[in-house]
C-alpha positions in Angstrom: 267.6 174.0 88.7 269.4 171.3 87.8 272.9 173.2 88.5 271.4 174.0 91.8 271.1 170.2 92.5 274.4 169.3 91.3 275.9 171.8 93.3 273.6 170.7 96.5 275.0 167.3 96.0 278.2 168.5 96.0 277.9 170.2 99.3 276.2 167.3 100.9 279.1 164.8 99.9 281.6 167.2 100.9 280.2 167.6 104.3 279.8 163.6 104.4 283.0 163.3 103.5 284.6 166.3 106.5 282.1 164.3 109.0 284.0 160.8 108.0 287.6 162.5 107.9 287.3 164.1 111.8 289.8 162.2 114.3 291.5 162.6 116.9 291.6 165.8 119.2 294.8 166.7 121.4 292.2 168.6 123.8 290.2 165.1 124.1 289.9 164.1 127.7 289.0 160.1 127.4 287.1 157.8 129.2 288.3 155.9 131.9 287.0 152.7 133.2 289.4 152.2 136.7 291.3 149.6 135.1 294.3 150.8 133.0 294.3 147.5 131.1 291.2 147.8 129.6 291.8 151.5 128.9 294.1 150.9 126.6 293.0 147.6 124.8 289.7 148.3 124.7 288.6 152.0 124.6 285.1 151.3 123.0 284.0 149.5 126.1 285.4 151.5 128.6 283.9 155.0 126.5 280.4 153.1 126.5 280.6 152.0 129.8 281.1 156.1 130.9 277.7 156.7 128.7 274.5 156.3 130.6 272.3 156.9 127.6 274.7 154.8 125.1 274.7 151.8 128.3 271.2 152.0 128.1 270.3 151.6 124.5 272.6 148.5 123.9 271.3 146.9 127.0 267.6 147.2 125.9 268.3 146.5 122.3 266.4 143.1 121.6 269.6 141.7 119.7 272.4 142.3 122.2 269.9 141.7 125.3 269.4 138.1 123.6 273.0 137.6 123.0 273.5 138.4 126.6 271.1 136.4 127.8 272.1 133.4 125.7 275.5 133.8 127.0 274.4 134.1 130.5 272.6 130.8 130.8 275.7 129.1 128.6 278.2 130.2 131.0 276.1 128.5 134.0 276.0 125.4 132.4 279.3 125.3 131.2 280.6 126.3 135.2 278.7 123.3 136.2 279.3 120.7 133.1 283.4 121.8 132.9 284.9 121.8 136.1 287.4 119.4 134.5 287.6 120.4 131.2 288.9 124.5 131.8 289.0 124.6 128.0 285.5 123.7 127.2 285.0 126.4 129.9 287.0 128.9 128.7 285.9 128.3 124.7 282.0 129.3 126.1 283.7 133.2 126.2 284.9 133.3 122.7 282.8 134.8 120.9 282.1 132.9 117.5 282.9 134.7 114.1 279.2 134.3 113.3 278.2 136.4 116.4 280.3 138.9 115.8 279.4 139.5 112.4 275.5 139.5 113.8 276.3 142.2 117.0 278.6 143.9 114.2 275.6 144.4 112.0 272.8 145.2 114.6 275.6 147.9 115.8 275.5 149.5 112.1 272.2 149.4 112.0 271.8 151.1 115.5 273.9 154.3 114.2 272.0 155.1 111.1 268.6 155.4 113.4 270.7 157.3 116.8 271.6 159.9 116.6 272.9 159.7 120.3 274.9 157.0 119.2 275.9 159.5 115.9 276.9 161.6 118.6 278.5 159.2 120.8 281.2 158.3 118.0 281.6 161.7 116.8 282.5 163.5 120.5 283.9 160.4 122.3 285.6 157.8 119.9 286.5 159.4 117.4 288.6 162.4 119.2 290.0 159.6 121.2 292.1 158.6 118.8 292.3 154.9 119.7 290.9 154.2 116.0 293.0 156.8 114.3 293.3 153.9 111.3 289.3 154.0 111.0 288.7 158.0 110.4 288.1 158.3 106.6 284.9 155.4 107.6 281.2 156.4 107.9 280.0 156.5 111.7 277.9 153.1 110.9 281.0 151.4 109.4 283.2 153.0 112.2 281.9 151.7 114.8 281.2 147.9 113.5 285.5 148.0 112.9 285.8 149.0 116.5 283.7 146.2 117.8 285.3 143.7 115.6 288.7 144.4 116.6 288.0 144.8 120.2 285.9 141.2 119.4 289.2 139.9 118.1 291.1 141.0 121.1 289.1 139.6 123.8 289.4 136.4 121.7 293.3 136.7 121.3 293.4 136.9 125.1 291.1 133.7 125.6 292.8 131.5 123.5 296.2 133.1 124.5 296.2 132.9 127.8 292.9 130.2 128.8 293.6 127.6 126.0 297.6 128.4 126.0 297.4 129.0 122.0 300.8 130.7 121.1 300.4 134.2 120.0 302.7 135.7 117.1 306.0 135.8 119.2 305.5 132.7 121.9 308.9 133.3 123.6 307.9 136.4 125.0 303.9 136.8 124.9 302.8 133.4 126.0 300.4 131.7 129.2 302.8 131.8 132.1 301.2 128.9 133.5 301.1 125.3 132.3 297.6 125.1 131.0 297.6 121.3 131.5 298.3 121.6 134.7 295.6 120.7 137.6 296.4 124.2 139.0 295.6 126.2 136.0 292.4 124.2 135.5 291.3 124.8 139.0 292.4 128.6 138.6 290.6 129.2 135.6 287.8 127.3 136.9 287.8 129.4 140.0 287.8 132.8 138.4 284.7 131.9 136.0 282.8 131.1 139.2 283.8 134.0 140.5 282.8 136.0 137.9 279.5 134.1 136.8 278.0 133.9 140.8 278.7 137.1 141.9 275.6 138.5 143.5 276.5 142.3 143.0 277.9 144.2 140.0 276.4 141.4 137.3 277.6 142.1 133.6 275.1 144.3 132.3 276.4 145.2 128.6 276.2 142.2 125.5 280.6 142.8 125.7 281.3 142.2 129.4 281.0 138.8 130.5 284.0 138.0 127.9 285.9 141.0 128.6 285.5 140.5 132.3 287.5 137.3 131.8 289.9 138.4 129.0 291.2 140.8 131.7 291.1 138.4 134.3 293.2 136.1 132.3 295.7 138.8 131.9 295.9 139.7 135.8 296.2 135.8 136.7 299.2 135.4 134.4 300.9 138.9 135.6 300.7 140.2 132.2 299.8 144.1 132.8 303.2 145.5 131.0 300.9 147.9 129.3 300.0 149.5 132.5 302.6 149.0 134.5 303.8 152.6 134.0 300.9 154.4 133.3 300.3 157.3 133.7 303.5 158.0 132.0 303.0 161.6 132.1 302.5 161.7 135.6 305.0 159.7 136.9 308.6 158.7 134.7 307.7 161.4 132.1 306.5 163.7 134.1 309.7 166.2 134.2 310.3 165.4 130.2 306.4 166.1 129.4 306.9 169.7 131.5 309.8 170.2 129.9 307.9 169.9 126.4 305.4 172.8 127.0 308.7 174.9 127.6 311.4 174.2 125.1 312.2 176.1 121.4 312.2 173.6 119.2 313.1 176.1 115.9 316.1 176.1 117.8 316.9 172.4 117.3 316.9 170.1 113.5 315.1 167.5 115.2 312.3 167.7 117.7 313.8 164.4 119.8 315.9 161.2 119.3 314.7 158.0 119.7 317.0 155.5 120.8 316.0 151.8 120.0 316.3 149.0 122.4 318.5 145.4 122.5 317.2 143.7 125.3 319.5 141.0 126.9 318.3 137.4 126.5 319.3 136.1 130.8 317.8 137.6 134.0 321.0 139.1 135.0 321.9 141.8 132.8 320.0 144.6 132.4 321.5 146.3 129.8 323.1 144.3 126.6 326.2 145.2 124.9 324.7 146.1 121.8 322.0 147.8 123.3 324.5 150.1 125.6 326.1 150.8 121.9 323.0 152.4 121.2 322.5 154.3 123.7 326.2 155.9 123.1 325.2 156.2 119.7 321.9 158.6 120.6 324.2 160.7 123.1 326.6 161.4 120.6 323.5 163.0 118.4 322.2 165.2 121.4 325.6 166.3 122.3 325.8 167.5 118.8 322.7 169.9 119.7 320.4 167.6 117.1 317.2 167.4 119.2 316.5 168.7 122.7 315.3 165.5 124.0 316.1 161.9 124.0 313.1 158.8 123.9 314.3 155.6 124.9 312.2 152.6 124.3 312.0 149.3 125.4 309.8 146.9 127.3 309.6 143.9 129.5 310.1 141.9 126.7 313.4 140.0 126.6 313.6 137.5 128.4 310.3 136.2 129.2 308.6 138.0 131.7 311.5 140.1 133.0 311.7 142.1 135.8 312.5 145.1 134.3 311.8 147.5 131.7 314.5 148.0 128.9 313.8 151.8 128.6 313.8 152.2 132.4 317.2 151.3 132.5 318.1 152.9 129.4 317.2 156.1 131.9 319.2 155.0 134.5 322.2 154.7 132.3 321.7 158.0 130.6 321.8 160.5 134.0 324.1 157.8 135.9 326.4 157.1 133.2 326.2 160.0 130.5 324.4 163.3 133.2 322.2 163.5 130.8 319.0 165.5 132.5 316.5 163.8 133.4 313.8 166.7 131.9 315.5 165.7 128.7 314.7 161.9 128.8 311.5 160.3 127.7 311.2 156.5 128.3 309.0 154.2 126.5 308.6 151.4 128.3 305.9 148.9 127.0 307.3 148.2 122.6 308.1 144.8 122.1 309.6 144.8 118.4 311.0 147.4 115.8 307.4 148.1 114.9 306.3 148.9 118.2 309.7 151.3 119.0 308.6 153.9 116.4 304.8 153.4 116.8 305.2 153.9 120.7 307.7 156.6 120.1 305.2 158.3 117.4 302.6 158.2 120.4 304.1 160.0 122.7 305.8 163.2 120.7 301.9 163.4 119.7 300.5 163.2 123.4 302.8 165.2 124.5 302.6 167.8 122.1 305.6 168.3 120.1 305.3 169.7 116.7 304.7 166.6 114.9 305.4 168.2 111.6 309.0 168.7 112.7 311.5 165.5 112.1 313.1 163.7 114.3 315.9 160.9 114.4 315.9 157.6 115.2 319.4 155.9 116.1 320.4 152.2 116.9 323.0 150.1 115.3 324.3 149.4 112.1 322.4 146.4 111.0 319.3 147.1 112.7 319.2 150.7 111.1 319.4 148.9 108.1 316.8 147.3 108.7 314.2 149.8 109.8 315.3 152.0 106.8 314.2 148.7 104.7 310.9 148.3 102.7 311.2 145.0 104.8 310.6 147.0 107.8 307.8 148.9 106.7 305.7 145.9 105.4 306.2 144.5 108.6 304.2 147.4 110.4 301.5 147.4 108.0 301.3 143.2 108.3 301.4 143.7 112.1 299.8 147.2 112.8 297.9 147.6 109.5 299.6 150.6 108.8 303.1 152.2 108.7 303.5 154.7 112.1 306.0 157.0 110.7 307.4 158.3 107.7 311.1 157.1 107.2 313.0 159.8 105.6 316.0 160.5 104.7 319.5 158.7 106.5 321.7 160.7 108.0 323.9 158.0 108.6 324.6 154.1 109.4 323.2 154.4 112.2 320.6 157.0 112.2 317.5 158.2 110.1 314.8 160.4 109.8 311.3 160.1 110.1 308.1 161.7 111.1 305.6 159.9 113.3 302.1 159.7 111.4 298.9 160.3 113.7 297.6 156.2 112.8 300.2 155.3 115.5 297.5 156.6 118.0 295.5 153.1 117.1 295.0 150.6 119.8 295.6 146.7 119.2 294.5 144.8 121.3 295.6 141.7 119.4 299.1 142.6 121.3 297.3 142.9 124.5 301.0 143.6 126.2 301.4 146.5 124.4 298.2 147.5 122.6 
């Protein structure tokens, strides 16, 4: 009997422990909400928003209806108390550590008695992949570290980009506006009016009064680089992606070649020096038969608020300059830093489905290949991202190494709401 319990116990932990481990799924269709922003900063809210019977248990829940309802009547009084003070208007959205840690809780407490909820996690968020970084959690625990980081986000964008706080890198991330400005104050002011009187389509959900805003702040200061381009695989991508589903790639070393960006720091230029080095750097590995494709990445990032996207015209220059084919291009447009390049990179030979197991190169110059071959480098991505995105292998050279992207790269940040 009592081997017959051990082993019981066993099996039960072992199941637990399969349930916990389940993550994402390349045959997952997500959620979408109509607004690509929110898509891909904050999946839980747009994959509850889809759910009928999840909408309806956290709106009837006596702990999130109160919070909603305490918010509700805040935000009225702060419309009519701040019209000159935006930031006391805009600090009544944040939501306080104490009230996250309270909506956290109830939300734990909600999945050990729902099994729809249960259900939710395990068929929507977890195949998603957006928390790749939370898999090995229990469903309860799972869902409380969604909600706080998505809680964190909608707070980096308040304070961002309606209290002009700078965010991590302020010279290419901050308000576009002068939020001491009389227009500014009168904008935000405007927008919260908006949002609070508005007769038809009220805010249902405990979440979307400060999301609502979040977003809005990120429209009114033309800051929708992360989905500017999207869908990727329908539109710049779309002949690379194809391509994918038909190329050998036992015939090739390396499944692709990423090519890191150098954006130029004046509104002229479009390419940098150093950054057309790299590129002739990554053509000289694909004319050497390395990889069958080539992934260029680089955002709007330098200088502030440019017009273009680095690995658009890192595209450009590869068929104009080089005929490379554009099937055998893949452009990331959206990273911002080293970090980003790989984790970006990582998320796309994974969407797209190339064998992930397979390595692939990464090329730039000499000093910043040092770099990203550093332990230096991969701190950074687990100070930043919480994690390291790929593996960093072996170098092939002074210019190029090998690494394999690692399925955490799938995980949204929204604490980077440019590219989350």
């Amino acid at each position: 009997m009592k081997t017959f319990v051990v082993t019981l116990a066993i099996i039960c932990f072992t199941t637990l422990q399969i349930k916990a481990q389940k993550g994402y799924d390349p045959s997952f269709k997500a959620s979408q909400s109509g607004n690509l922003l929110q898509d891909k900063n904050f999946y839980l809210f747009t994959a509850i928003q889809n759910d009928e019977a999840v909408k309806q248990l956290l709106t009837t829940n006596t702990v999130l209806k109160a919070f909603k309802q305490y918010q509700d009547k805040a935000l009225a009084e702060s419309l009519q108390k701040h019209k000159e003070n935006s930031a006391l208007l805009v600090k009544t959205y944040i939501l306080s550590q104490k009230e996250i840690s309270k909506i956290g809780n109830e939300l734990k407490n909600l999945v050990q008695q729902s099994a729809l909820l249960q259900n939710f996690i395990e068929t929507n968020l977890r195949p998603s992949g957006a928390y790749e970084a939370y898999k090995e959690l229990s469903d309860a625990n799972y869902l409380e570290a969604c909600w706080k980081l998505c809680a964190a986000g909608i707070n980096h964008n308040l304070k961002v980009y309606g209290l002009g706080e700078a965010p991590q890198y302020a010279t290419i991330d901050s308000v576009s506006y002068d939020v001491s400005s009389s227009y500014y104050k009168a904008a935000l002011w405007m927008w919260s009016d908006r949002f609070v009187q508005q007769e038809t389509d009220k805010p249902a959900l405990f979440f979307e009064n400060s999301l609502n805003y979040a977003l809005a702040l990120l429209y009114m200061n033309h800051r929708d680089e992360a989905s500017r381009y999207e869908p990727l695989i329908l539109k710049e991508n779309a002949k690379a992606a194809a391509h994918v589903k038909h190329t050998d790639f036992d015939a090739y070393p390396y499944t692709s070649i990423l090519v890191l960006g150098n954006g130029p720091e004046n509104y002229r230029d479009r390419l940098s020096a150093v950054g057309k080095l790299n590129l002739q750097l990554g053509v000289l590995k694909y004319r050497q038969k390395l990889a069958p494709f080539i992934i260029v990445s680089g955002g709007h990032a330098h200088p502030f608020r440019a017009d273009y996207a680095e690995a658009i015209e890192m595209k450009k220059e590869l068929i104009n300059y080089y005929q490379i084919p554009e099937d055998h291009i893949i452009i990331e447009p959206n990273a911002r830093h080293t970090t980003t390049n790989l984790r970006n990179a990582a998320r796309l030979m994974i969407t797209y489905a190339m064998p992930v197991k397979q390595k692939a190169l990464v090329v730039t110059n000499n000093s910043h290949s040092a770099y990203t071959g550093d332990q230096r480098f991969i701190e950074r991505c687990k100070e930043e991202l919480g994690y390291a995105p790929a593996r960093i292998l072996k170098r092939i050279d002074a210019t190029t190494l090998e690494f394999l992207p690692q399925l955490k790269a799938l995980q949204q940040n929204p604490l980077e709401p440019l590219d989350p």
